[in-house]
DRENPA-546907 format. One record per residue (C-alpha): residue number from 1; x, y, z. Coordinates in nm, 3 decimals. Example, Ala and Ser with C-alpha at 12.3 -4.5 7.8 and 13.67 -1.06 7.14 Angstrom:
REM residues 2
[tivo 1, [1.230, -0.450, 0.780]]
[tivo 2, [1.367, -0.106, 0.714]]
REM end
This chain:
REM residues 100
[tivo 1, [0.000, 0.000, 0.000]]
[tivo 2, [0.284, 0.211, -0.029]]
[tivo 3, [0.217, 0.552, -0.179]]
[tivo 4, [-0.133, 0.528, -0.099]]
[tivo 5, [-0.277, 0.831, 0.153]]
[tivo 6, [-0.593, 0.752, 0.326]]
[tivo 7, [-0.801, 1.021, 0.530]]
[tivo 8, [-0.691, 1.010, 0.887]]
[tivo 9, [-1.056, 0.962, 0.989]]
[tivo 10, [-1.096, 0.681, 0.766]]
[tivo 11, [-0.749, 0.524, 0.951]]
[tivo 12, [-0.894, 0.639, 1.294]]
[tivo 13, [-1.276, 0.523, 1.222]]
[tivo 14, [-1.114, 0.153, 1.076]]
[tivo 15, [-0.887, 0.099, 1.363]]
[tivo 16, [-1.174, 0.198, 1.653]]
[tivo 17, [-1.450, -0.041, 1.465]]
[tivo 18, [-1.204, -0.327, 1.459]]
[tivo 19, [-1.098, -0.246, 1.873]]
[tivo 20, [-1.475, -0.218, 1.938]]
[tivo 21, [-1.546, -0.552, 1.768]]
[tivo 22, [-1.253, -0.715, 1.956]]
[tivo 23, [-1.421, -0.640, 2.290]]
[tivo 24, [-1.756, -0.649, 2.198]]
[tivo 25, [-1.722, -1.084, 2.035]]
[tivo 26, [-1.582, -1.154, 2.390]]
[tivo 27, [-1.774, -0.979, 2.602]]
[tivo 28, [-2.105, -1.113, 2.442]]
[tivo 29, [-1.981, -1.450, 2.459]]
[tivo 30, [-1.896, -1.428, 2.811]]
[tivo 31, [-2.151, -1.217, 2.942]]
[tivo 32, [-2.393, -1.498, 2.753]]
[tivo 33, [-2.212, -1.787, 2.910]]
[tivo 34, [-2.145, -1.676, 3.261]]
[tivo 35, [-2.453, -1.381, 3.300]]
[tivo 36, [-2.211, -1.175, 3.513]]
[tivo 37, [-2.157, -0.839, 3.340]]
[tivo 38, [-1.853, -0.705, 3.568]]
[tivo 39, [-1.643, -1.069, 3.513]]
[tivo 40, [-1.739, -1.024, 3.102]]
[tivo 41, [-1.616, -0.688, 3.105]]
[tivo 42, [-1.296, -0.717, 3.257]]
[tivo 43, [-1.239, -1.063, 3.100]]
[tivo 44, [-1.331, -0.908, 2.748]]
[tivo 45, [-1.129, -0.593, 2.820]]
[tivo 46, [-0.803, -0.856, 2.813]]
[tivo 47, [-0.898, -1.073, 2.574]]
[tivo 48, [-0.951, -0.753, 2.343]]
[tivo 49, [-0.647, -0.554, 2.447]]
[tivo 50, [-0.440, -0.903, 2.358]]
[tivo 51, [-0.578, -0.971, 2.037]]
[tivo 52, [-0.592, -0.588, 1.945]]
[tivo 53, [-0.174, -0.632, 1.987]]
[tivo 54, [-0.114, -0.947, 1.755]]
[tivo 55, [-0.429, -0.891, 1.503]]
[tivo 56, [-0.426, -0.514, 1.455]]
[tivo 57, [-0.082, -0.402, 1.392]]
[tivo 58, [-0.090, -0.307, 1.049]]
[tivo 59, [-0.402, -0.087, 1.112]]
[tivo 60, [-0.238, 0.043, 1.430]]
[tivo 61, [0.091, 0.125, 1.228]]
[tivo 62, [-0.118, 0.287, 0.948]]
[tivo 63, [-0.299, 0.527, 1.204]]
[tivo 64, [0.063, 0.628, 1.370]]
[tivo 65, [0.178, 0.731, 1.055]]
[tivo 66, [-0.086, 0.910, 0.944]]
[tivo 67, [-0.072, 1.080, 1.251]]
[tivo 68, [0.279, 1.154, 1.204]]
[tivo 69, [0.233, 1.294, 0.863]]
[tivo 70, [-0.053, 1.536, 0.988]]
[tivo 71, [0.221, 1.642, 1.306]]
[tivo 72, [0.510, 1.699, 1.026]]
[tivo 73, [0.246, 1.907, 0.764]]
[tivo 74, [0.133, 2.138, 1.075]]
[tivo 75, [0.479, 2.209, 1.222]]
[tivo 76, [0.599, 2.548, 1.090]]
[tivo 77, [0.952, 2.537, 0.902]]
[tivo 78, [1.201, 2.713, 0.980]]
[tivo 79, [1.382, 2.980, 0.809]]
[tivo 80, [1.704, 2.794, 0.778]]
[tivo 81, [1.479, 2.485, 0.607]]
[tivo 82, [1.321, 2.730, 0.377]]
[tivo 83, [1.642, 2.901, 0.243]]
[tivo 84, [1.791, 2.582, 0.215]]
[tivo 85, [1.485, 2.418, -0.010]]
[tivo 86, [1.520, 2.779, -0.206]]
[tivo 87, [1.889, 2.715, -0.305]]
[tivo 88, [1.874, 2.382, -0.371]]
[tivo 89, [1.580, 2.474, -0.621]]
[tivo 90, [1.760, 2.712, -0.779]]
[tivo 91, [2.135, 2.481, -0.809]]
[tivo 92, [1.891, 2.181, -0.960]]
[tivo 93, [1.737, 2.452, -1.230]]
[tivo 94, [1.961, 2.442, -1.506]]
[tivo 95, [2.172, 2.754, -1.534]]
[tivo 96, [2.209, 2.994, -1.848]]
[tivo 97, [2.463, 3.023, -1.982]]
[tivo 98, [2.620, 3.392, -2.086]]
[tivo 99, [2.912, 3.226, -2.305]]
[tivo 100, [2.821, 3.172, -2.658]]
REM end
């Protein structure tokens, strides 16, 4: 998926649905099974953190670098970064020449 840009909210909204369903499976199950809501909430809690670590990485990777790329587009440049970008613009451009 390399090149590829998604919406943060699309990243963010993806990644929360998939968390939500990894608590909700277990906690349904358990809740069902046992009728205790406390023990199926705490029980489902762990099961869903645990399986939100090994089943959701590459959603949870996506999201921190989308994040990242919003942090790096909002942080003002500096003038130093600027100039530089300027006059390495201008030494890629090719030159004219005055010499016949």
């Amino acid at each position: 998926m390399a090149g590829r840009r998604r919406p943060i909210a699309l990243v963010w909204a993806a990644y929360t649905a998939f968390r939500l369903l990894l608590f909700a499976v277990p906690f349904l199950l358990i809740w069902g099974l046992s009728g205790n809501p406390t023990l199926s909430a705490v029980a489902a809690a762990a099961i869903g953190l645990a399986l939100s670590v090994i089943l959701l990485r590459v959603q949870r990777e996506a999201l921190a670098r989308a994040l990242g790329e919003r942090v790096e587009s909002r942080r003002p440049r500096s003038d130093e970064a600027a100039e530089d970008d300027r006059l390495d613009a201008q030494n890629e451009s090719p030159k004219e020449s005055t010499r016949p």
